[in-house]
C-alpha positions as CSV (number, residue, x, y, z in Angstrom):
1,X,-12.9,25.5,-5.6
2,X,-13.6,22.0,-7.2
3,X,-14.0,19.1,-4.6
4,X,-11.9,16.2,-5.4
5,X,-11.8,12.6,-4.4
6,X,-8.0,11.5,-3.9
7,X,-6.6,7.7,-4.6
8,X,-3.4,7.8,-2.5
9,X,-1.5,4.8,-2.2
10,X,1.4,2.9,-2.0
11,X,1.4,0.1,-4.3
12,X,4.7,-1.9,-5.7
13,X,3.1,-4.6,-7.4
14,X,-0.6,-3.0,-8.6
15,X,-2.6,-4.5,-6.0
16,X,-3.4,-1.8,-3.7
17,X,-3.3,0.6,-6.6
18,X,-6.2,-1.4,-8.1
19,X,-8.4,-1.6,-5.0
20,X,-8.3,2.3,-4.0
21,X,-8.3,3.8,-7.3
22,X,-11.1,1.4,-7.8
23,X,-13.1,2.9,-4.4
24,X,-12.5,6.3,-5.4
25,X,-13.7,6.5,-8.9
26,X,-16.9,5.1,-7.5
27,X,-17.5,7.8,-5.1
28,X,-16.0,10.1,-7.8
29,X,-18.6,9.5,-10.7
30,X,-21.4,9.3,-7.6
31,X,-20.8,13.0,-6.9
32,X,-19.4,14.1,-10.2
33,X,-15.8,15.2,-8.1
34,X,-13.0,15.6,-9.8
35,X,-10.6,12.0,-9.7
36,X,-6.7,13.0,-8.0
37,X,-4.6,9.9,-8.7
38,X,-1.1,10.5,-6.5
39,X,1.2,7.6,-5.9
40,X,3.8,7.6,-3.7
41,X,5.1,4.6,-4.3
42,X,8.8,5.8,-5.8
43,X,10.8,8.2,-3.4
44,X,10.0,11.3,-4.9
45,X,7.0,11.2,-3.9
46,X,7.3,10.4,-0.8
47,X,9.0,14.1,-0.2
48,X,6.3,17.0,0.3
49,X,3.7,16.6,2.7
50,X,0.2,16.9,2.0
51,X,-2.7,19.0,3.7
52,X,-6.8,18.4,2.2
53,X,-9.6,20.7,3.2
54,X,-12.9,19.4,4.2
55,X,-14.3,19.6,0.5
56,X,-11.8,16.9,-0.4
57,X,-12.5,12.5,-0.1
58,X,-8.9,10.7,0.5
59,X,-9.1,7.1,0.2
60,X,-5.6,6.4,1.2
61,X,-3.7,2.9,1.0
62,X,-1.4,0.5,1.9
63,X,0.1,-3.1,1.5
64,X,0.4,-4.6,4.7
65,X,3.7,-5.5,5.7
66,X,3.8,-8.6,8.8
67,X,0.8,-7.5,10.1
68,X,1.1,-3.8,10.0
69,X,2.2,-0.4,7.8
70,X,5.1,-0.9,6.3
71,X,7.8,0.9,8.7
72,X,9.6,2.6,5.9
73,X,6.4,4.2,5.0
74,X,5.2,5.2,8.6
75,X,7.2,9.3,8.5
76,X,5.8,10.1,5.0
77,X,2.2,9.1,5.8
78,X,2.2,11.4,9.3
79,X,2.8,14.2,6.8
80,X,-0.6,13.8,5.2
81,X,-3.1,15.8,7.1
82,X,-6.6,16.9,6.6
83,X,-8.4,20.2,7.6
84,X,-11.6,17.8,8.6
85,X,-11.5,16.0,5.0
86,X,-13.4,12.5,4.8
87,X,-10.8,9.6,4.9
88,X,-10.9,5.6,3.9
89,X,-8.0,3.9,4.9
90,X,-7.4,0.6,3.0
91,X,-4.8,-2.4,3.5
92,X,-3.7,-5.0,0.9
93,X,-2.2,-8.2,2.3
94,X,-1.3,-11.5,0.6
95,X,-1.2,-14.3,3.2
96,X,-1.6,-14.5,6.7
97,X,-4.0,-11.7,8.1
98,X,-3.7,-8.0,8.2
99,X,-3.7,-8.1,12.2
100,X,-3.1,-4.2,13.2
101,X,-2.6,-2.3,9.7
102,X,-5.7,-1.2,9.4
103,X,-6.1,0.2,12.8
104,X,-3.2,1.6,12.9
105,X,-3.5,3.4,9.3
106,X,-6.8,4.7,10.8
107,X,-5.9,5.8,13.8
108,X,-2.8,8.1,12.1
109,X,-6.0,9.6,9.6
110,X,-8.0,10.5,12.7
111,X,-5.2,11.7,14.7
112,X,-4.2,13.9,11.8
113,X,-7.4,15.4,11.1
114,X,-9.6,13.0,8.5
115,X,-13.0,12.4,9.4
116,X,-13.2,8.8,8.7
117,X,-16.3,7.5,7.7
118,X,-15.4,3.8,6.2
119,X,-12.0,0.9,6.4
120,X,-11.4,-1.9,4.1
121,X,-9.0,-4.7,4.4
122,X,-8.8,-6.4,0.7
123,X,-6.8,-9.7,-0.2
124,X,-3.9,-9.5,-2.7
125,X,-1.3,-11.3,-4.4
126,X,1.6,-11.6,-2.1
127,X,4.7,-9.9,-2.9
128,X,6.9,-13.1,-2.6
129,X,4.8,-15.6,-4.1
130,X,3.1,-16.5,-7.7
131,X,0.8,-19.0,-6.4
132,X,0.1,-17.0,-2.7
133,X,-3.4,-15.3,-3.7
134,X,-2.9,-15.6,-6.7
135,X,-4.5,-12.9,-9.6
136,X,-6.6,-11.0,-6.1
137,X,-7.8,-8.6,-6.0
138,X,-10.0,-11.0,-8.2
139,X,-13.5,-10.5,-9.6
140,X,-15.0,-11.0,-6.3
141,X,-12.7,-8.6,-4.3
142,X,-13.8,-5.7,-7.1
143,X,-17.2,-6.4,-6.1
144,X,-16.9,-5.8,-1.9
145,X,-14.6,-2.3,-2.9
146,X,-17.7,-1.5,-5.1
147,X,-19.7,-2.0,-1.8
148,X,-17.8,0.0,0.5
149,X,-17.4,2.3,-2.1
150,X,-21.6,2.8,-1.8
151,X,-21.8,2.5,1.8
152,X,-19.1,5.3,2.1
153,X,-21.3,7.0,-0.6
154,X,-24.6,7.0,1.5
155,X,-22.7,7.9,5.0
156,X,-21.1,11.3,2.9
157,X,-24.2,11.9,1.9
158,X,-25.7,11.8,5.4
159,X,-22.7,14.1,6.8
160,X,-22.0,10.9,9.1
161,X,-18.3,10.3,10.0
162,X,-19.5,8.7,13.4
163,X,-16.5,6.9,15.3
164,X,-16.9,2.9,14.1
165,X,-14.3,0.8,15.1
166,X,-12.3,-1.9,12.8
167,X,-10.3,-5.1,13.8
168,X,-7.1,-4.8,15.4
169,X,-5.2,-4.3,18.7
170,X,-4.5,-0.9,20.7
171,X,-1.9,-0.8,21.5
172,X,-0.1,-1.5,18.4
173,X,1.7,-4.9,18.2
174,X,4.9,-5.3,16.8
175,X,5.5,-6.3,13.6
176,X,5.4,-10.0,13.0
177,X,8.3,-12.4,12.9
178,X,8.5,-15.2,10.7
179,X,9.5,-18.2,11.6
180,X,11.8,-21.0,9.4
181,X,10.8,-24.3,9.3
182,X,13.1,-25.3,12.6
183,X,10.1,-23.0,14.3
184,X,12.8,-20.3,14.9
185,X,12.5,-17.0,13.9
186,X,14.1,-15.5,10.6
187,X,16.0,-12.4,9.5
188,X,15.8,-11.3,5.8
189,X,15.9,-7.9,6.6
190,X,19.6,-7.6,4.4
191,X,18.3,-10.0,1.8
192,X,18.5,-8.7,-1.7
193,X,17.2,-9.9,-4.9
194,X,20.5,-11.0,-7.5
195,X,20.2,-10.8,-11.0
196,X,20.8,-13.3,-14.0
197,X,22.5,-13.1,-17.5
198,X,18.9,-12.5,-19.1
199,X,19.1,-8.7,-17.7
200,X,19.6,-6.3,-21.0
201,X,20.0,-3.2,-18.6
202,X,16.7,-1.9,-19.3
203,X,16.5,-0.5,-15.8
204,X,12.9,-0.8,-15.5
205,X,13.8,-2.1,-11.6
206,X,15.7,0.5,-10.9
207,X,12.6,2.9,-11.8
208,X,10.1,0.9,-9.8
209,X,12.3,0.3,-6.6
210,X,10.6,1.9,-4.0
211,X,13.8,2.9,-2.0
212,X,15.6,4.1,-5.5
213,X,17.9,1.3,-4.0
214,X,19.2,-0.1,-7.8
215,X,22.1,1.1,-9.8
216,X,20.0,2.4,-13.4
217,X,23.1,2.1,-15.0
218,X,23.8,-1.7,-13.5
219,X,20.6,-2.9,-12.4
220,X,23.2,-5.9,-10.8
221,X,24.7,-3.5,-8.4
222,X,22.8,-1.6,-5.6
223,X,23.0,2.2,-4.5
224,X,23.2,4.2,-0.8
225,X,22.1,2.3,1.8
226,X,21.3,-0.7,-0.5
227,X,17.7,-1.3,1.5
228,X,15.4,-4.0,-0.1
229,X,11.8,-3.7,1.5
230,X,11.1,-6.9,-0.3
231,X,8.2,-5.7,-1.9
232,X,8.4,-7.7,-5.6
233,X,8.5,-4.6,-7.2
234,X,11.4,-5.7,-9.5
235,X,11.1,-8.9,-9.7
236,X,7.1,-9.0,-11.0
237,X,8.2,-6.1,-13.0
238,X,11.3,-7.2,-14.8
239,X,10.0,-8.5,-18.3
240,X,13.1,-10.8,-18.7
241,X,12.6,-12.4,-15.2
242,X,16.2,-11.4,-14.5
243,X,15.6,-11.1,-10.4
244,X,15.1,-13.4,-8.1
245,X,16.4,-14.8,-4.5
246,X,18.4,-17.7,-3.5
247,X,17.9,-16.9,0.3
248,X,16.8,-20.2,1.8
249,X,15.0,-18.6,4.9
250,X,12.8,-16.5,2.4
């Protein structure tokens, strides 16, 4: 059986996608492993669960949504187990801090069986925002996922997956409110993007929502339950600039 090095992740707008895939081809080429690229960003793959045996490396990722996993994703990633596989959890977040994400996304890899050996908490653009960290994962950021990509490199070499502990709080805070400018807190949970005149129906939204949420036949309309995650998905991705939000509070 060939060992393998998988880049899992969950990635709307690229960010995430570019920082594990980045990591793993790294310790890939170091060990001459076969490269596994899954994303289970759309829901279809979010469907089967996934088991690794000890020969595999899963560097497995997330944005960070207010300070931790995103909820939505929570069931589908307790479905990925390991058979004593090494595991690198990493977190993407675009403004404030990642608070308990990366715990918490480590602590369900060790509770389902990964050997963790390495964690990385990386800066990127923020899903609401053009000017909020702006073009990260930059140069820079590249370079640190190239170093923990070698210092996870030397520890699998060594056969070390000693318990190391990363920043965050146990038990697991809630997920963080936001606040309006009145200082009070916000709901935009049930806020959805609208969409202008410039949309031509090329339903590339609809293909890239991660809760298969818009109409491909009407990108205007929404589908099922309707839920927005508010990832920027279909708004970074639209190549008219057809989406956007009028909600005040977001």
């Amino acid at each position: 059986m060939s060992k393998k090095v998988y880049a899992m992740f969950f990635s709307a707008t690229g960010t995430t996608k570019k920082v594990v895939t980045a990591i793993a081809a790294d310790i890939a080429s170091a060990f001459n492993y076969e490269l596994v690229i899954f994303d289970f960003t759309t829901p279809e793959n979010r469907v089967d669960s996934r088991t690794f045996s000890s020969d595999d490396i899963v560097i497995l990722g997330t944005p960070v949504y207010a300070g931790r996993v995103p909820n939505v994703l929570l069931k589908y990633i307790n479905t990925i187990t390991a058979q004593g596989a090494f595991g690198i959890p990493v977190v993407l977040f675009g403004n404030r801090n990642y608070d308990d994400a990366l715990i918490e996304l480590k602590t369900i890899m060790d509770n389902n069986g990964f050997k963790t050996i390495a964690a990385g908490a990386f800066v990127g653009a923020h899903a609401f925002s053009t000017v909020l960290a702006k073009s990260r994962p930059d140069k820079s950021d590249m370079k640190k996922a190239n170093e923990l990509a070698l210092k996870a490199i030397d520890k699998i070499k060594a056969n070390d997956y000693t318990p190391f502990k990363v920043n965050g709080n146990t038990p697991i805070r809630p997920y963080y409110t936001p606040l309006g400018l009145d200082g009070n807190p916000v709901a935009i949970l049930k806020v959805k993007p609208l969409t202008n005149d410039s949309c031509d129906n090329c339903g590339i939204c609809a293909s890239v929502c991660p809760m298969g949420s818009i109409d491909p036949q009407n990108p205007k309309q929404y589908i099922g339950k309707g839920i927005c995650i508010k990832c920027g998905a279909c708004i970074k991705k639209c190549p008219k600039g057809a989406k956007y939000y009028t909600n005040e509070e977001y």
